[in-house]
C-alpha positions in Angstrom: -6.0 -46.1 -15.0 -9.0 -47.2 -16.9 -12.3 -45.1 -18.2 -9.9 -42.4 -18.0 -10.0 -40.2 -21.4 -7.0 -37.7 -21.0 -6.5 -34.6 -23.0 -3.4 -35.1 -25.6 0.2 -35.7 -23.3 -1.4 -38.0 -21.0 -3.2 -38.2 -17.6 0.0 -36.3 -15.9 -0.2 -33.3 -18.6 -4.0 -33.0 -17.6 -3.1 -32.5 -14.0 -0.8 -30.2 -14.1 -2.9 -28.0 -16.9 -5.4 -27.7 -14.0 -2.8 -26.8 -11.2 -1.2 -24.3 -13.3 -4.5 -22.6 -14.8 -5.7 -19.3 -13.6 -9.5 -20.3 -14.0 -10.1 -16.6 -15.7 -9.7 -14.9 -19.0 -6.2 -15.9 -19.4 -8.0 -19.2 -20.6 -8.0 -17.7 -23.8 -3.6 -17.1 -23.8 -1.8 -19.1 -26.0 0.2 -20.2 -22.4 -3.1 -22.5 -22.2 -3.6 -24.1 -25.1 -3.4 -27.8 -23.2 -7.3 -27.0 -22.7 -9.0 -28.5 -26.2 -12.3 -27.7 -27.5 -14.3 -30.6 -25.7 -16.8 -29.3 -24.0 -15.4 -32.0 -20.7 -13.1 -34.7 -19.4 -14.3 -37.3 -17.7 -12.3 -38.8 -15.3 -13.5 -42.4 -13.6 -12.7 -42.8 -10.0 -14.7 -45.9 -9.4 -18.4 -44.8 -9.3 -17.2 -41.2 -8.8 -17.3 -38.8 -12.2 -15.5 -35.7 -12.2 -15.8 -33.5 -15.0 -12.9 -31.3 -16.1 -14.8 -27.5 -18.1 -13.1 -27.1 -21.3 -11.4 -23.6 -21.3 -14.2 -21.6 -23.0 -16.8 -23.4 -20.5 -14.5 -22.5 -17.5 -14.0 -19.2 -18.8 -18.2 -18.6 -18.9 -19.1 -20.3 -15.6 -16.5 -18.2 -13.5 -17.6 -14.9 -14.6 -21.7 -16.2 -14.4 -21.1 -16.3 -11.1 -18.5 -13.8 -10.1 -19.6 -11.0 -7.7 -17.7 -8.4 -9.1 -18.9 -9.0 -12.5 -22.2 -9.2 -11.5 -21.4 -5.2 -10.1 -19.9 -4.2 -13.3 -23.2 -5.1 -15.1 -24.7 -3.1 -13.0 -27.2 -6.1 -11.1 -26.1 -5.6 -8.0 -25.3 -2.6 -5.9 -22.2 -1.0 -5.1 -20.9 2.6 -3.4 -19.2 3.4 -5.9 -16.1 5.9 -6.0 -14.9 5.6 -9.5 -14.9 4.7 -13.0 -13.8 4.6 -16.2 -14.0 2.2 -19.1 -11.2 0.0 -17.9 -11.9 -0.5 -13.9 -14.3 0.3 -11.4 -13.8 1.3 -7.7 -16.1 0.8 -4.8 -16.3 0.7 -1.1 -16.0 -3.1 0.2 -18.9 -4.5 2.4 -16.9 -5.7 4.8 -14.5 -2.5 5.5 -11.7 -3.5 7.5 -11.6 0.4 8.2 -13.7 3.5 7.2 -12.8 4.0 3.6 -12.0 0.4 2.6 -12.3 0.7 -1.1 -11.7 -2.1 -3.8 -10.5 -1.4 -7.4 -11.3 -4.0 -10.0 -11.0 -4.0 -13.7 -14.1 -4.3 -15.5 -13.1 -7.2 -17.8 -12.6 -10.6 -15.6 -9.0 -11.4 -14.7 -8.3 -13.9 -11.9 -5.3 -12.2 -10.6 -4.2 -8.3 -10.1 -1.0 -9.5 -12.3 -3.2 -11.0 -15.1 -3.9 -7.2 -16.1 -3.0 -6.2 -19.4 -3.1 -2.8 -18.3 -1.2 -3.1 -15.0 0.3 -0.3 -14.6 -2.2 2.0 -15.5 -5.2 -0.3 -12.6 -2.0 1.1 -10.2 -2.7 4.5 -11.8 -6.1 4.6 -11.0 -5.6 2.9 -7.4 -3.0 6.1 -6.6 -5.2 8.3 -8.2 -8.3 7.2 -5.3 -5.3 7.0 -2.4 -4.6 11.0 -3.4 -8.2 11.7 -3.0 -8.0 9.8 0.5 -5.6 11.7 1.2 -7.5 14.8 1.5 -11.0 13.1 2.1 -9.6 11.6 5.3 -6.2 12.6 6.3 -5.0 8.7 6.9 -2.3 8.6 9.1 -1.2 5.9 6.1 -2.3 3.9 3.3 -2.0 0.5 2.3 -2.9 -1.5 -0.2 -3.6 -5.2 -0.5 -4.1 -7.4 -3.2 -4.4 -11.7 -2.1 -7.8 -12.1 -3.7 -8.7 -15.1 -1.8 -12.7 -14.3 -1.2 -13.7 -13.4 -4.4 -11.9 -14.9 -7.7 -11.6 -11.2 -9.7 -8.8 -9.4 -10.0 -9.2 -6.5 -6.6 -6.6 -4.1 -4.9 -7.9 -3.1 -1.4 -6.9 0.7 -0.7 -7.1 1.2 3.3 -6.7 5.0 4.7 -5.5 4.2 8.0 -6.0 6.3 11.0 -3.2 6.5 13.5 -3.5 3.2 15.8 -5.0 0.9 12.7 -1.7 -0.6 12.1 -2.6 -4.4 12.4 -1.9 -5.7 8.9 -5.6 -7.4 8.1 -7.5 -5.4 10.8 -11.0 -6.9 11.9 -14.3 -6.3 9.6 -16.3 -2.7 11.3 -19.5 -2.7 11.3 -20.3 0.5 8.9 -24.2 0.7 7.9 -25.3 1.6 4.6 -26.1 5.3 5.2 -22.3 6.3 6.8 -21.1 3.9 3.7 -22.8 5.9 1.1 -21.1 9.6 3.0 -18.0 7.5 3.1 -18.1 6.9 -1.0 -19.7 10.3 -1.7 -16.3 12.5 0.3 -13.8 10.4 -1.7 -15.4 11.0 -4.7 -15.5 14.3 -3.7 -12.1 14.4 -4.5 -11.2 13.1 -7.3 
């Protein structure tokens, strides 16, 4: 394939670097070290350029634009429930029910499993499902964690109410006002 410039191991070794990498922090493991310091590959498809990000260029761009990243800095909004100096917990703006609250660590992992500290981000989520409990009374709770929408490590904590038992229930409509009481009776609790 010519004009093609592969990383060392060939153009094969470059494709499957990309398949297998997170696109988070964990560029920095030593699992990842296909990635070298250029700062892109080119790859020449005809008159078509793509450019592979070197891992400390992915690393930057995906937490420049990441949402929840942007929350922990504090530049945009959030009704927020908890923190500490490892994670962060806030209702979601889309609540699938009333009480829809995502945890996230502060520091920018791609995956809930890609936390060092995973056991103690589950620590925290049981900790906001106890005050739940007595905020709301759920008939149960559930927790989700596939990450699809927003590329940051998240658990979703759902209090359900007896009836709410579809597994991804549809987005309520929640203004900002009952969103804010909402955040202000969990924390209430904790």
């Amino acid at each position: 394939m010519e004009g093609i410039v592969p990383p060392q191991g060939g153009i094969g070794d470059l494709y499957s670097t990309i398949e297998l990498h997170p696109l988070c922090s964990q560029a920095d493991s030593n699992s990842h070290q296909r990635f070298r310091k250029p700062l892109f590959y080119p790859l020449n498809y005809g008159s078509v350029y793509l450019y592979i990000l070197s891992k400390d260029r992915l690393k930057y761009k995906i937490m420049e634009n990441c949402i929840f990243c942007q929350i922990v800095l504090g530049k945009l909004p959030c009704f927020k429930v908890y923190e500490d100096k490892k994670f962060l917990a806030f209702l979601d703006i889309y609540p699938r029910v009333e009480g829809h609250t995502l945890v996230i660590p502060k520091k920018h992992y791609r995956w809930v499993y890609d936390v060092p500290d995973f056991g103690t981000y589950w620590e925290v989520a049981l900790k906001i499902t106890k005050a739940m409990q007595k905020a709301f009374n759920p008939y149960f709770i559930t927790y989700v964690t596939y990450g699809l929408h927003v590329p940051h490590a998240h658990i979703h904590i759902l209090p359900r109410k007896k009836g709410e038992e579809e597994f991804v229930p549809e987005v309520k409509n929640i203004n900002q006002d009952s969103l804010s009481k909402i955040a202000e009776k969990i924390r209430r609790y904790l």
